[in-house]
Structure formats: structure tokens, C-alpha cells
C-alpha positions in Angstrom: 134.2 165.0 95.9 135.2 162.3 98.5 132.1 162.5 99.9 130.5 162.2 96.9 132.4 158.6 96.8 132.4 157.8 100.4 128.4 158.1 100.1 128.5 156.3 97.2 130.1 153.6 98.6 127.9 153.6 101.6 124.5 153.5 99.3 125.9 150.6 97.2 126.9 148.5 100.5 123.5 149.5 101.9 121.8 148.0 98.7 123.9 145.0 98.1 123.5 143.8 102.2 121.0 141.3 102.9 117.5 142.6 104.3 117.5 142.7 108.0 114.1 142.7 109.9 113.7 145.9 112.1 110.8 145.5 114.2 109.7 141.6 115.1 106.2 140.9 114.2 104.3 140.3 117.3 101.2 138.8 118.3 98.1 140.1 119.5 97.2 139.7 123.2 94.4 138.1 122.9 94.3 136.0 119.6 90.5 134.8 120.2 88.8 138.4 120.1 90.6 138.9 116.4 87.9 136.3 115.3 84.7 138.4 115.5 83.2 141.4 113.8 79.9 143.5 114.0 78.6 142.3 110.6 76.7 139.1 110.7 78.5 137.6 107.6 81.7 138.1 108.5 81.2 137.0 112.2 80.3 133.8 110.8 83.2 133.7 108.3 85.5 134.2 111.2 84.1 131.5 113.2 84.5 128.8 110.8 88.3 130.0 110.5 88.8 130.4 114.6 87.3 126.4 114.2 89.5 125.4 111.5 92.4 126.8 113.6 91.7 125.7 117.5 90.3 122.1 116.1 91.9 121.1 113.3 95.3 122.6 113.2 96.0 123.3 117.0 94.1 120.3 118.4 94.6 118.1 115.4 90.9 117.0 115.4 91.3 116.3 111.5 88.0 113.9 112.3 86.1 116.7 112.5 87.5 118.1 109.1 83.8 117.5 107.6 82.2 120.4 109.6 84.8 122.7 108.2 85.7 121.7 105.2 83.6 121.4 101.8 84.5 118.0 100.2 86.2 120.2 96.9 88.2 122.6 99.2 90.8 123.7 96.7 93.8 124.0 98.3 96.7 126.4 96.8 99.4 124.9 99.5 102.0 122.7 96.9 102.5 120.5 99.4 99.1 118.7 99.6 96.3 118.1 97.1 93.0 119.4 96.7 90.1 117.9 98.4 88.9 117.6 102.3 90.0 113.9 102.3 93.5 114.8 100.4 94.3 117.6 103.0 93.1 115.2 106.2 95.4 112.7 104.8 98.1 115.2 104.3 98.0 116.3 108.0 97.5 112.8 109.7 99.4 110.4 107.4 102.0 113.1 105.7 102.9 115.3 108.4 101.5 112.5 111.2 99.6 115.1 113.4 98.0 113.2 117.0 94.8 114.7 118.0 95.3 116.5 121.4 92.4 117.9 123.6 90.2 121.4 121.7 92.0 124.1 123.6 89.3 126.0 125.0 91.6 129.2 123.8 93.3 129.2 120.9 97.1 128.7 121.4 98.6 130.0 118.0 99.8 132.9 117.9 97.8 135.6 115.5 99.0 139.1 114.4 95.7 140.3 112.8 92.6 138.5 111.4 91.0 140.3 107.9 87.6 139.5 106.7 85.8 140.4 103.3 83.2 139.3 101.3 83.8 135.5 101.7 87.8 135.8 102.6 89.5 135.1 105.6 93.5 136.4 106.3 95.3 135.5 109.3 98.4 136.7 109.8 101.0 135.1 112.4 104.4 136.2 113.8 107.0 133.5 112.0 110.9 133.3 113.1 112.7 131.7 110.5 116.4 130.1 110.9 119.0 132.6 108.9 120.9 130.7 106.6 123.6 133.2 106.2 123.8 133.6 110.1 124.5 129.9 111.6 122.8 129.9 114.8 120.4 133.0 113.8 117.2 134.0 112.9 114.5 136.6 111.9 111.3 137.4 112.7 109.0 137.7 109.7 105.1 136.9 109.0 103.1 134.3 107.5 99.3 133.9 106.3 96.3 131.8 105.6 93.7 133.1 103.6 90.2 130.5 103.3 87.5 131.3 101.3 84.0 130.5 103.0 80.6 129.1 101.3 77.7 127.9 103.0 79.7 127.7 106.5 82.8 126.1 105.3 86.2 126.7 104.0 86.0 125.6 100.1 89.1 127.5 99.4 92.5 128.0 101.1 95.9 130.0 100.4 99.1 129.9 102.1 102.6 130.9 101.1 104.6 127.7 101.9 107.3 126.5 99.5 107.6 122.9 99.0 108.6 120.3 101.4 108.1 123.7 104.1 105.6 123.1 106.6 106.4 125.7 109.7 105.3 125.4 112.8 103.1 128.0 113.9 102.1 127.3 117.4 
């Protein structure tokens, strides 16, 4: 019977303790290969995303958001409106993002890269500070998805709370 209560005890501790990460999520070696595939459609798809990542967001090119971007890109992201011109301003006058040199690799870090039909999912490793640790932090995952017509992103989905843009690179 004590051990009955002892495992008891040992469940309900088990439950009631905060989620702890096991394994970090890590990145692939080489980021840049995750953004091909054998079919043609997809290949494309892919490309436009690899673009939107290594020019707009690495390299903060945001002048060149018109070859990625339709002019109605809805964006799901509460922090900035729909629109090409809403999101350009979000990044260069909200955020205040400086155009650096196209990296001729790209430098964020990717975990996997998911294409289908007209959807593209990339998945990054993400370590976010622990609140109930001062000091600490855990390794978790975060992901853009961008839906792709006629060569450009009309469509885009992220998980980001308000006020929360992370850092990525």
C-alpha cells in the first residue's frame, strides 16, 4: 500500500511540474539544400521562400519585397497588418531592420523545410528565456508557413504572440 501512495505521489508531482525540453532542437547542416525538391512546383515554391528568407529577412533587402511578395499578402502574424507595403513598413519602420549585404548562404538557422501543394513550412531551432528559471532557458521550435501563387508569397503564418518578434538568426 505505501507504494501504492509513494507512486502516487510521484505521478502527481510528475504531472503538476512544468514541461522540461529533453532533446534541443537542432539545425540542419546545411540549411540551403532543405530548399529544393525533385518536383518542379515545389522546387519553385521553395525558392521563393529560400528568397524571402536570405533577402528579406536575413539581409533586410525589404526593397526588394515586390519580387516576393503579392501586393494582398495576408499576413496571419498579429503584430503587422496585411499587405506587402504594411509588412515592409512593419520590418523597416516598426522593428527598424538596416539592409546588410544578400548572404550568399543563408545564415538562419533551419530544422526542416515542408512543401505541398502551394505551402511552404520552415521550422527553426528557437531558445527561449525561462521565466520560472532566472538566468535559464529552453530550446523549443518555431515556424513560418507562406503560401505561394504565381511565384510569390500571398499568404504567411507564424506563431508569434503580440509585441514577440524573436530573433531567429
Amino acid at each position: 500500500m505505501k507504494s501504492l501512495i509513494v507512486a502516487g505521489l510521484l505521478a502527481a508531482a510528475a504531472v503538476s511540474s512544468p514541461a522540461v525540453a529533453q532533446e534541443p532542437v537542432i539545425a540542419a547542416q546545411n540549411a540551403d539544400q532543405l530548399f529544393t525538391s525533385p518536383d518542379a512546383k515545389l522546387n519553385a515554391n521553395k525558392q521563393v521562400v529560400y528568397r524571402i528568407m536570405r533577402d528579406l529577412l536575413d539581409a533586410g533587402q525589404w526593397d526588394r519585397a515586390s519580387e516576393l511578395l503579392s501586393d494582398e499578402y495576408i499576413q496571419h502574424n498579429p503584430n503587422a497588418k496585411s499587405g506587402r507595403d504594411a509588412v515592409v513598413y512593419y520590418f523597416t519602420q516598426v522593428l527598424k531592420v538596416q539592409p546588410r549585404p544578400i548572404p550568399e548562404k543563408l545564415n538562419m538557422k533551419v530544422v526542416a523545410v515542408m512543401a505541398e501543394g502551394d505551402l511552404v513550412t520552415v521550422l527553426y531551432p528557437r531558445t527561449v528565456k525561462d521565466a520560472s528559471a532566472p538566468g535559464g532557458s529552453y530550446s523549443t521550435t518555431w515556424f513560418d508557413t507562406w503560401r505561394i501563387k504565381d511565384g510569390k508569397a500571398v499568404e504567411h503564418w507564424d506563431p508569434a504572440l503580440m509585441n514577440e518578434a524573436p530573433d531567429l538568426r
